[in-house]
N, C-alpha and C positions, 0 to 999 in steps of 0.2 A: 552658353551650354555646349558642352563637347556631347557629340554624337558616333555611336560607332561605326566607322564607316561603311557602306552598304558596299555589296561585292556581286556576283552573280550570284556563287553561292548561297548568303542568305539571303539575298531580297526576295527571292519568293518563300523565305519562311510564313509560317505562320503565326511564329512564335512570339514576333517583338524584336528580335534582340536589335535591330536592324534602327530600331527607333528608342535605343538604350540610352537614356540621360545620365549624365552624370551632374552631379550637384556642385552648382561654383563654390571655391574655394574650401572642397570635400575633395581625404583624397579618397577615390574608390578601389576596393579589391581586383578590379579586374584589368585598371590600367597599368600600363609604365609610367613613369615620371613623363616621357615624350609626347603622352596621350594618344598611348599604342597599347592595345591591346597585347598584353601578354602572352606568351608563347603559349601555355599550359592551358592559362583558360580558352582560349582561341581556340586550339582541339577541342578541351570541352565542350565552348557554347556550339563548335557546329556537330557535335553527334547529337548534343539536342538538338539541333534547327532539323536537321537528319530525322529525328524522332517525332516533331509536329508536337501543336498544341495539345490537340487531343490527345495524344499517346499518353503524353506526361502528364495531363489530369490523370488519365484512367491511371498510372501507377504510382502518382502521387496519394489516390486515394485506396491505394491499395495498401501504401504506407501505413497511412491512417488506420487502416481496418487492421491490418498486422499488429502495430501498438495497442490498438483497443482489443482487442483478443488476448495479446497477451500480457491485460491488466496493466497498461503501463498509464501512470496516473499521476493529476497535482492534485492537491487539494487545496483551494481558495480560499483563504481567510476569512469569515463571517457569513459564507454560503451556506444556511441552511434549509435551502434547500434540494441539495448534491452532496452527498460524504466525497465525491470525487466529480474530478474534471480530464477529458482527454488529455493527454499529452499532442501539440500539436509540433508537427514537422515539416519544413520547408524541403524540396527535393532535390535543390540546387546546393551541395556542398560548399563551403567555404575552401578556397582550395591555396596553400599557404609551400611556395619553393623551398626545396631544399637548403639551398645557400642562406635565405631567409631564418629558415627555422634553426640550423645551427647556434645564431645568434641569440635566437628567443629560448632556444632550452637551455643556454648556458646563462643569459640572465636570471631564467626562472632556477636553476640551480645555484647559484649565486646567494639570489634573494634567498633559500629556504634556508643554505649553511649560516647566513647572517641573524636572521630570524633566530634560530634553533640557539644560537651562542648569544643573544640578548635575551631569552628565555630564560638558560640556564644561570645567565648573570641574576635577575632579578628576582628569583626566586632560588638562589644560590645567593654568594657574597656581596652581589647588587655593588661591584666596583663600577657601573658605571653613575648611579646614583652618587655616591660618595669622590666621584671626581667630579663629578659637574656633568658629566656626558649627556646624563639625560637628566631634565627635571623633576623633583619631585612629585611636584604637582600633577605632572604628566602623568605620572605613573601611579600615583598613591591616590588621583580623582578621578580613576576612570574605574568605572564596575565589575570590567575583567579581571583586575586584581584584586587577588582573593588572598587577602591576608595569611586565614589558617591553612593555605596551600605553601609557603615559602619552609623552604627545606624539605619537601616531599620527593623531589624527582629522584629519582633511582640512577646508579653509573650506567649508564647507556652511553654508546655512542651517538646516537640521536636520541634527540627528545619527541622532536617534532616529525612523527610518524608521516603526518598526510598534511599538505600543503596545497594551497590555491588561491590565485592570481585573476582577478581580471584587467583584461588588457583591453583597452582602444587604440588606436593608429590618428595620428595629429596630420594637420592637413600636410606636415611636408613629408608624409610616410613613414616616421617614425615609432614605434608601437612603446607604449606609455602603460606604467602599470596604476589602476585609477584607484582599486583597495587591496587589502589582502585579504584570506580566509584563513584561519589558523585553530579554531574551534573546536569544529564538526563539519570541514569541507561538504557540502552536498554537489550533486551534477553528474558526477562520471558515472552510477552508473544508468543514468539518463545517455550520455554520452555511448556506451556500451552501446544499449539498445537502438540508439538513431542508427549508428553502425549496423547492426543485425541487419534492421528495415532496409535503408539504404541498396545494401550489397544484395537483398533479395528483390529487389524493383529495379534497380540500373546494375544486375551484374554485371554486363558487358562492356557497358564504360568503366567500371570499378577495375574490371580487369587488366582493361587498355591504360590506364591510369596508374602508375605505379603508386599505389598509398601504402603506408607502413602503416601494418596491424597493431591491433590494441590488445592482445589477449597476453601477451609479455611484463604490461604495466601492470596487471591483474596480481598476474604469476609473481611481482618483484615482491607487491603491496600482500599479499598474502603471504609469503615468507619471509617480511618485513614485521609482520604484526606477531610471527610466531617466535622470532627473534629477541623480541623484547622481554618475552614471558620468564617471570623471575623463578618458575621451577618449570618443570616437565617439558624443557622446551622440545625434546625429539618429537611430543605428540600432545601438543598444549590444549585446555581449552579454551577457546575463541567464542565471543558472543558481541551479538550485534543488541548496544542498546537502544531502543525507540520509545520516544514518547507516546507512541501505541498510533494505533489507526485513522486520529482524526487530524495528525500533524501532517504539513502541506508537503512531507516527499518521503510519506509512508512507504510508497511505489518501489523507492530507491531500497530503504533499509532491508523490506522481505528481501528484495533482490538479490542484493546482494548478500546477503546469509544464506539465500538457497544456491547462489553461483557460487561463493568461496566455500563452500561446506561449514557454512556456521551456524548456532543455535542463535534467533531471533527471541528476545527477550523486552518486557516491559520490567519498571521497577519492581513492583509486586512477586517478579519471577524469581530475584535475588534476595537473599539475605547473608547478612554476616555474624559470624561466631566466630569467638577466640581471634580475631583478629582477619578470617579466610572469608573470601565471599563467598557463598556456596549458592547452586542452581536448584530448586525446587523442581524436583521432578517426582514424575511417579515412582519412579525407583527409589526414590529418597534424596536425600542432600547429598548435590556430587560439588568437587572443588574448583573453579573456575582459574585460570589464569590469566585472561587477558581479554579486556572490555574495548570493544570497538564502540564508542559512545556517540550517539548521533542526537544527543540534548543537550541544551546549553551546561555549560560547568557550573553554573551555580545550584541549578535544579538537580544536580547527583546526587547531595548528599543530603539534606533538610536536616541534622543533627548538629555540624557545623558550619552550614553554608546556607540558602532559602530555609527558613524553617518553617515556611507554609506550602511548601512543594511537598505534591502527593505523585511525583514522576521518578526521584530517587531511589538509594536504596540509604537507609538508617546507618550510619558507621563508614562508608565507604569509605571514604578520606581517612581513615584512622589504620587498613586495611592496608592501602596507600601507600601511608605514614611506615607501616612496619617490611614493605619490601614484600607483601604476598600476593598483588593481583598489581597489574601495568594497563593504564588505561591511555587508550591512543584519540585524541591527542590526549597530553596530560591538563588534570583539574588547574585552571588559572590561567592557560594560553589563548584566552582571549584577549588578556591587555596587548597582544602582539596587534588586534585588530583595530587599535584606538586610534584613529584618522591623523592625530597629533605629530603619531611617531614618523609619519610620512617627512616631517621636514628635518627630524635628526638623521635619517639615514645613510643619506653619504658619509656624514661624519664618525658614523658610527661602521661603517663599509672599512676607510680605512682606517678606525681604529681596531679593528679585529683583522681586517683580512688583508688592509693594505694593498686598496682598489678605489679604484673609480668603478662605483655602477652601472653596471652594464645596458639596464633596463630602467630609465628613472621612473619616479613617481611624478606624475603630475604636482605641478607645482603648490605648495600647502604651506599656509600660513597658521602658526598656533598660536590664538591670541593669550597666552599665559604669559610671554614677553611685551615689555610696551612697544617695541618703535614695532615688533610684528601685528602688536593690538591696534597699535595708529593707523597702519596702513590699511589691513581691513575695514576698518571706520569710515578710512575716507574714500574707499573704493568697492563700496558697497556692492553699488550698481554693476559692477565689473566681474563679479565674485559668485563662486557657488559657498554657501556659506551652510554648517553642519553643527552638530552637536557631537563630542569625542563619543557619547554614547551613542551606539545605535537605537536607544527607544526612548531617545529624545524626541526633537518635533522634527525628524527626517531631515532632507534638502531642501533650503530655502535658496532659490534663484534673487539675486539681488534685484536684478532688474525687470522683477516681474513685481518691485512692491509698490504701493506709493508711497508719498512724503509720511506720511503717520506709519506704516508699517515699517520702515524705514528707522526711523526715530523709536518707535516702539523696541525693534532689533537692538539697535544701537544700544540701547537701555538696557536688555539683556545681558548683551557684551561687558560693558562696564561694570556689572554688576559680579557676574562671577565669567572674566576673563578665560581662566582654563579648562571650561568646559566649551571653547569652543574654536572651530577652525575656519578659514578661508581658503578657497582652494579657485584655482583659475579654472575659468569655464570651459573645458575642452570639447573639440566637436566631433565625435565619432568617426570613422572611416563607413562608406557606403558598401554594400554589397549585392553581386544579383540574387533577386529572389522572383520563385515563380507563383506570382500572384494573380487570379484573373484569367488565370491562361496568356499571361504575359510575363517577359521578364522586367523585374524593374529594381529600382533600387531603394534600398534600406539601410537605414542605418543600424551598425551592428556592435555586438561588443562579445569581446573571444574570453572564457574562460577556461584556462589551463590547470591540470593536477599533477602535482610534485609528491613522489611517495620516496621515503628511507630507502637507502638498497645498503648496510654495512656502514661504512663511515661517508659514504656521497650521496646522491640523489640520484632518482632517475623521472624522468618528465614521463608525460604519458605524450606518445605521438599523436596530437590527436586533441580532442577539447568538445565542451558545450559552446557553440557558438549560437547568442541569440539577437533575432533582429526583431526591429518594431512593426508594431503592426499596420502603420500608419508611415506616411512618408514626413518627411519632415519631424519624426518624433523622436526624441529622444530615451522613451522608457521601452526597456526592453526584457524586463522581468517578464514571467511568466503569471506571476498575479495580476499584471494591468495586460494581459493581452497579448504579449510578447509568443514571439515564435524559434520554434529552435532549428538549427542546421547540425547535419553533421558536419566531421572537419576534419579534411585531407592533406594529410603531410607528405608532400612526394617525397618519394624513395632517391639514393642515387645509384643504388643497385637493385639486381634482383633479388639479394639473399634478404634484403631486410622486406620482402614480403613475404615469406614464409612463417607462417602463423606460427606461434608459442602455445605450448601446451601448460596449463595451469597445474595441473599435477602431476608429482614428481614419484617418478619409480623408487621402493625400496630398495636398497641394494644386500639386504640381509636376507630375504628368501623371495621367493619366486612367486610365492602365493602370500600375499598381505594377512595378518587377521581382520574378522570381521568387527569395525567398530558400530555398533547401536547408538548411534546420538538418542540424548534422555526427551523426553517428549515432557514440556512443561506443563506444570498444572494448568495455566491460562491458555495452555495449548491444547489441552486435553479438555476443558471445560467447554470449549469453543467447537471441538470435534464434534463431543457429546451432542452441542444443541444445531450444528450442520444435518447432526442426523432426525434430531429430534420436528426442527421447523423443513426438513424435506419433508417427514412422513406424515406433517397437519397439510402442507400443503397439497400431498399427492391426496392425502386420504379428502379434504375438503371438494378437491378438482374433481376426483369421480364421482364424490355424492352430488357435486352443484349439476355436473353433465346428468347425470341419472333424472334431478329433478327437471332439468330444460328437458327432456323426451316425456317424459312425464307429464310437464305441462301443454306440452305442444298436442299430446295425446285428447287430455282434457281441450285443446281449442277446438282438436279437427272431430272428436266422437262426440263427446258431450255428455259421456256415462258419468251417473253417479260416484259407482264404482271408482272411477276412478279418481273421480274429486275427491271421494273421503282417502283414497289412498295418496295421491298430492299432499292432503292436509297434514297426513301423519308425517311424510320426508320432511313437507318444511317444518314441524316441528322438530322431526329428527336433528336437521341443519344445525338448528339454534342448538340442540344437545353436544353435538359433536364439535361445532367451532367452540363453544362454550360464548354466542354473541349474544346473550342476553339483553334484552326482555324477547328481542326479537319474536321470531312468530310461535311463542309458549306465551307473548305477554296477554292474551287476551284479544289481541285485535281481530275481529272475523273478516274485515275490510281488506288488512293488511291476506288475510290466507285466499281471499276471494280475486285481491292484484297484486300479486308476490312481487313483479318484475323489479319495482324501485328497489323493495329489498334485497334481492337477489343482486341487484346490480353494485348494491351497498358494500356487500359480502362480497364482490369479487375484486372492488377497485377501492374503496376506504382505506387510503395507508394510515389512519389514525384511529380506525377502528379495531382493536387488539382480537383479534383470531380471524379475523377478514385475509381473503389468500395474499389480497397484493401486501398486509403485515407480513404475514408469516414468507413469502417470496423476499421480501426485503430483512428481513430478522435471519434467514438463510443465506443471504449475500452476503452482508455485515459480517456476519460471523464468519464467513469464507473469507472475505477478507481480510479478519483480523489475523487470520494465519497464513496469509498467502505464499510466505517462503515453504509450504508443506504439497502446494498442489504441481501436479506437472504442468505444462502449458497448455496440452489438450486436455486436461481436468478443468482449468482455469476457463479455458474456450468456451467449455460447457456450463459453466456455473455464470459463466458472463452472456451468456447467449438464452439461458432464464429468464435472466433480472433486465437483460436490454430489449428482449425480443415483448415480455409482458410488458414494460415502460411506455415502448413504443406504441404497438398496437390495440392495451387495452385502457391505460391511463393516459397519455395522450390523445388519446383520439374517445372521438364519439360514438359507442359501440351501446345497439340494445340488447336487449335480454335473448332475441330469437339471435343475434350475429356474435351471442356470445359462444357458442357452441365450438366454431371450429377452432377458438382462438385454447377453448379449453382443451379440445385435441391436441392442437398443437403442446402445449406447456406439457401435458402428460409426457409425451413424444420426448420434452429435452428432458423432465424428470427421469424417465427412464432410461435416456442417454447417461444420464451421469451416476446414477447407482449402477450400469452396468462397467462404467470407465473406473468408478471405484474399486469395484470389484475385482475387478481384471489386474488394477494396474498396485493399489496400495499392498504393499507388505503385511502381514499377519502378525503385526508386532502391536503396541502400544496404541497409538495413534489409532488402528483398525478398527480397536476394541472397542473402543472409548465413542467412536463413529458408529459402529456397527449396532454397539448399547444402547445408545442415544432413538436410533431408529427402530431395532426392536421394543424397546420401553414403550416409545410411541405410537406404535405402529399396533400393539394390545392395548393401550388408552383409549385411542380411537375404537378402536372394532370393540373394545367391551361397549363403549357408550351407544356405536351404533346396533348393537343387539340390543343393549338395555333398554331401546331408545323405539324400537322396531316390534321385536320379537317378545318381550316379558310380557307384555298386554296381551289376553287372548281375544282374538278379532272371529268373527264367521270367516267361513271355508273361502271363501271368494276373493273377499280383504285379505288375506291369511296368504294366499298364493299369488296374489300382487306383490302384495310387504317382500316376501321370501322371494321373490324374483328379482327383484328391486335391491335389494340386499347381496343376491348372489351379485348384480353385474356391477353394482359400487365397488365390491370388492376384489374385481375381475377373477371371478368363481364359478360361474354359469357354465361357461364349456365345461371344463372340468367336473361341474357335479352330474351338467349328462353325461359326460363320457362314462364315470363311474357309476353312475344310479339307475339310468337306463328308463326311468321312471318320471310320473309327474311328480311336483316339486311339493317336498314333504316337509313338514316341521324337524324333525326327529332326524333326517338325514342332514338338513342343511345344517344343525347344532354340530351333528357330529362332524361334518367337515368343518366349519369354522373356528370351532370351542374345541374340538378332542383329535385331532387330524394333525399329528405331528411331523407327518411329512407332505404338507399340504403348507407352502410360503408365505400363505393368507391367513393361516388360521393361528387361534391364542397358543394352543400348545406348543405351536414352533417357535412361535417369537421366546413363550418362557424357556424352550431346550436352551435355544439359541443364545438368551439372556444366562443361564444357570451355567452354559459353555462358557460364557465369556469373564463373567464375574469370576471362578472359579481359576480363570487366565489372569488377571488380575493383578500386575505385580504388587507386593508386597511381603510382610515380615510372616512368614509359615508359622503360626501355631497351633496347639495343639486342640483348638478349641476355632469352632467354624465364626467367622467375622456374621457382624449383624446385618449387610447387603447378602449375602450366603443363606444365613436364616431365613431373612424375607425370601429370597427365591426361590427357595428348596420350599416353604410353604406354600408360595403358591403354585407351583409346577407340582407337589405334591396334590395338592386342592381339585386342581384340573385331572391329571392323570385320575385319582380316587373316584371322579363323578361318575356316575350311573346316568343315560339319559332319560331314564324311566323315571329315577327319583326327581331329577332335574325338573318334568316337566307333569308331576304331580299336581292336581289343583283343586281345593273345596268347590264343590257346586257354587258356593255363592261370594264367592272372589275370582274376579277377573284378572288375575294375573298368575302368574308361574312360580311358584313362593321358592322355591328349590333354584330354579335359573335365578331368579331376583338378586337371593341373597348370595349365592356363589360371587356372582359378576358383580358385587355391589363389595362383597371382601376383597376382591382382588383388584377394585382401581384402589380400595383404598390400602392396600397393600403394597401395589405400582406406586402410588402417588409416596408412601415413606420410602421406597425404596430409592426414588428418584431422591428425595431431601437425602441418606443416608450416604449415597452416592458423592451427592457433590460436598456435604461433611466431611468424607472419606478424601475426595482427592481434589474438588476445586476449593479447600475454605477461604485461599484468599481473594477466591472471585468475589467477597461479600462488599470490597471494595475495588470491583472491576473498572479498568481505567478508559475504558469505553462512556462512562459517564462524566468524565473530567473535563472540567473547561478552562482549567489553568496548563493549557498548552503552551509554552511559553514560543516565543518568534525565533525561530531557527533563520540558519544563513539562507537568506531569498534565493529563489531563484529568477 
């Protein structure tokens, strides 16, 4: 074991580095070949040993909390019970020399021009099939080739928009390329964001450190993608497609549609006519130019390609076909990722380009030949051995089988040869990483991204690099545990750390016009119910608070009074969540010790109107639009869902300690509808959120007066209820400030029900709602739409009431027939208007892709 040698300097660290192992016959990141410590890293590791253990936890985990704040996310295959997982990040960058990296961004440029021109051959004239170059077999039995894709590619100079490589380093220092990504690359903008984190926890060494920035590769890869676009290219549109929310690097797609300025789309968002893809938005069908597609090529189109994919869009490929939308990469560039083609590549290097590779692949054997099938065979044990497809039975380690598994393999092989490969077992390069409060070493593996710049490439300086979690491990995916690094490319100037600006000035006027990107229907449907599951859960939080003082009242007096008053809120509760049978079912036991059910109603995520649903149905649905929120929107929408998680579902909270916790949550509720407020635009998206919450925010409050106030009670009952009523609603201050008097029936209708400038009460929410629907993009005619009707009805309704007729009553009926039926027209008036709505502008949520479980396996991370 080589150790690093101790100095004055570090030995009194407290960091480790002083007891740094390296792993025999591994090479590691941080040596020379001499087992010297390298120039580069040597400054670095001593501004850490400089910084102390402690420090770099504390801004290690600051990393952390940066990431998680700003939604930065994987999602774990078969976890249900997480829609997401932290992104986790190592502090210790991978740090990669200049003179080094030369070498590596010219192989990986190399690699994409080679790729790109065996692309265009095989689904163009396929002269290397028809020489021999490549086999058929190869190419015609692997899944990526997509038949009705061949003569689809359009004249481009490039085909192959976005490229990526991962790379390992062989124990004599050589970096090795082990696959490709050619698909739907995922990672950079994982990569981005480790960057952001990084440079706000260690600015000071980032500074001292010459690294070349990433915001250049951004800028190339988004003028790359607007390049391709077969019309409008001056001002194209660009859409990012995703498999929607529950796919594992959801994180990346919002992302990056909200950093390049692109519209984030599911299939359901798209459709084609006459040949054009068009975008379903409120506005109507607008024309799309160019699909950044971030789902596998087969799942695009279900009309010629999966025909049981419900992630496409119907005709794409025909759309394609005729030269009116460019999708990056193109439909069928996955055969480029078939493990097989690793062993023609040199041959096929200089048959196009007339080189020796720069960057080999690891050595690959493709048993579709015999003496390459023999060998495999008999070298089993020696071998990592694969399926050409990725969703075959993954990596089989030869020499992890026994004699029957072995035999059993072999049997496979024999049987259909071209489906599979041999590849030498390579041993990753080590790297430091600060684990424990020590540094230590991992094994690691570098992922690089290659985007179009014209007719070359340009690398991104820069990479996801991830290591194991474990020593001695070789899985470094982010599904089994894997941890990621940022990665620093020194500079050998200053100029190349001068950041790149993503956005490029007009040079036609001085002041740009304004572009409005379209707000999509499943983006707008998704607004609607952010406002909708706010306004149950705020409206829920202050009635369940109202009942804990309530109850506590009832422990410490012991008044009647105020038990029959108790009785009636929890009945209220059950009206207003809509948790039925709960305490309307008859039980007097259940009204005599509410606490379990209370406790039910605030933590049940499987109970439909209980807060912690509706908190999580509010997240979800934030989520699925994420590229729409700012990072401090996002903060606070993530600081609901993680702060309730924490402190009321995990943990052991009773009924009396539930109190502060519902303080709190009100506190971040009203954080975030005031950062909406503030911060969102008065466009599209506002409305649709704004509506969402008004709609609901009068659902609740009719039910809680229905619920309260229609029964007439004696005088004493009567100004409990109405107190109780007032502070659910946070209305108490304000009706003394205005009333001046004790608390009347007749006054508190009028604020709640007829007080149009009162933010609590029904008649604001219907202005509010009759302002917005009335905003409403759509086709002006000359005749009022039927959400309009309903509105103007019931905002008619309310304004018309009298509270004299209102609160009429026969001697011998106990309830308020005039209140009853008003408030009894008007949810069910709400409740159509709500259906008429989403008829109107979400119809194809009726197959929302938030319940799909045919996600298909995108590129791992």
């Amino acid at each position: 074991m080589d150790q690093l040698a101790s100095t004055p300097e570090n030995a009194a660290s407290d960091i480790g580095t002083q007891f740094y192992a390296t792993q025999l016959g591994t090479y590691d990141e941080m040596y020379a070949t001499e087992h010297k410590v390298l120039p580069y890293w040597e400054r670095f590791i001593k501004s850490l040993e400089a910084m102390g253990s402690d420090e770099l936890e504390r801004r290690r985990r600051e990393a952390q909390r940066l990431l998680r704040e700003n939604g930065v996310t994987y999602n774990v295959y078969g976890d249900s019970e997480k829609l997401t997982r932290s992104w986790r990040l190592d502090p210790v960058p991978l740090l990669i020399g200049s003179e080094e990296w030369c070498r590596i961004e010219a192989g990986l440029k190399q690699r994409a021009i080679l790729l790109d021109l065996i692309l265009k051959d095989i689904y163009g004239p396929q002269t290397l099939l028809k020489k021999g170059l490549l086999p058929a077999e190869l190419v015609f039995g692997h899944e990526g080739f997509l038949h009705p894709c061949v003569g689809t590619l359009q004249n481009l100079k490039r085909h192959l928009t976005i490229y990526s490589a991962n790379l390992a380093r062989g124990p004599d220092g050589q970096m090795w390329i082990l696959d490709d990504r050619t698909q739907a690359p995922s990672g950079f903008g994982y990569a981005l964001e480790n960057r952001t984190a990084i440079t706000r926890v260690l600015p000071e060494i980032f500074r001292e450190t010459r690294v070349r920035r990433l915001s250049g590769f951004f800028k190339t890869f988004s003028k790359g993608l607007a390049s391709i676009a077969p019309q409008n290219k001056d001002n194209p549109r660009i859409v990012v497609l995703t498999p929607g929310p529950f796919n594992e690097t959801y994180f990346e797609h919002a992302y990056l549609a909200s950093y390049l300025g692109f519209t984030l789309v599911q299939g359901d968002d798209l459709t084609v006519r006459d040949g054009r893809v068009l975008l379903k938005s409120l506005e109507g069908l607008q024309p799309v130019d160019v699909i950044l597609r971030r789902l596998d090529d087969s799942y695009c189109d279900p009309l010629e390609l999966k025909s049981n994919s419900r992630l496409g869009v119907a005709g794409l490929l025909e759309a394609v076909r005729r030269g009116n939308v460019a999708i990056a990469n193109p439909l069928g560039s996955s055969v480029l990722e078939n493990p097989g083609l690793l062993a023609f590549l040199p041959r096929l290097a200089q048959h196009f380009l007339g080189q020796e590779l720069i960057l080999h692949s690891v050595a690959t054997w493709w048993c579709g030949q015999a003496r390459e099938r023999d060998f495999v065979l008999q070298n089993l044990e020696h071998l990592v051995i694969k399926q050409v497809n990725r969703k075959g039975h993954g990596v089989i380690f030869g020499n992890s089988l026994c004699n029957e598994e072995k035999a059993a393999l072999r049997s496979f092989i024999k049987a259909k040869p071209h489906l599979f490969v041999g590849q030498e077992q390579v041993s990753f390069s080590t790297a430091p990483a600060f684990i424990d409060k020590q540094i230590e070493h991992r094994n690691s593996v570098l992922r690089n991204f290659v985007v179009a710049n014209g007719e070359d490439y340009l690398v991104m300086p820069g990479g996801l690099t991830r290591i194991a979690k474990d020593k001695g491990d070789f899985v470094v995916s982010n599904q089994a545990g894997g941890i990621s690094k940022d990665t620093w490319i020194l500079g050998q100037s200053p100029e190349l750390d001068k950041p790149a600006i993503i956005w490029t000035q007009s040079n036609r006027n001085p002041v740009a016009d304004v572009v409005v990107e379209p707000l999509t229907s499943r983006a707008a449907d998704n607004l609607f119910w952010v406002g909708r599951y706010l306004e149950r859960a705020e409206a829920g939080t202050r009635l369940l608070r109202t009942i804990l003082l309530k109850l506590r009242d009832v422990s410490e007096f012991k008044e009647e009074l105020d038990a029959d008053c108790l009785a009636m809120l929890l009945k209220t509760l059950t009206h207003v969540t809509g948790t039925y049978p709960g305490f309307v079912g008859g039980d007097e036991q259940l009204l005599k010790a509410p606490q379990p059910e209370l406790l039910s109603l605030a933590k049940d995520s499987h109970r439909m109107g209980s807060l912690t649903a509706n908190i999580n149905g509010f997240f979800q649905s934030a989520f699925s639009i994420r590229d729409l929120w700012s990072q401090d929107t996002w903060r606070s929408v993530d600081s609901i869902h993680r702060r309730w998680e924490q402190k009321v579902i995990a943990a052991e909270v009773s009924a009396e300690q539930l109190q502060s916790h519902l303080d709190e949550l009100i506190t971040g509720i009203v954080a975030f509808s005031g950062l909406i407020t503030e911060s969102l635009t008065r466009e599209a998206g506002w409305l649709m959120l704004d509506s969402g919450r008004r709609l609901e925010r009068a659902l609740v409050l009719i039910a809680l007066l229905r619920a309260t106030l229609v029964l007439r009670h004696d005088d004493a009952l009567m100004i409990q209820l109405l107190e109780s009523v007032l502070i659910s609603t946070d209305s108490l201050s304000i009706y003394l400030r205005r009333y001046r008097s004790s608390i009347q029936l007749p006054m508190v209708l009028a604020l709640l029900l007829l007080d149009e400038t009162h933010p609590r009460s029904i008649a604001y929410q219907l202005a509010q709602l009759s302002a917005h629907i009335s905003a409403f993009p759509r086709d002006r005619g000359s005749q009022l739409s039927q959400e309009e009707r309903l509105i103007l009805k019931s905002y008619t309704d309310v304004r018309l009431s009298l509270i004299a007729d209102l609160l009429q009553c026969s001697d011998d009926c106990g309830v308020y027939e005039g209140l009853d039926t008003l408030l009894a027209d008007l949810t069910d008036d709400l409740w159509r208007l709500a259906d008429v709505i989403a008829e109107a502008f979400f119809s194809h949520s009726q197959t929302s892709q938030l319940m799909m479980a045919n996600t298909p396996v995108e590129d791992e991370l």
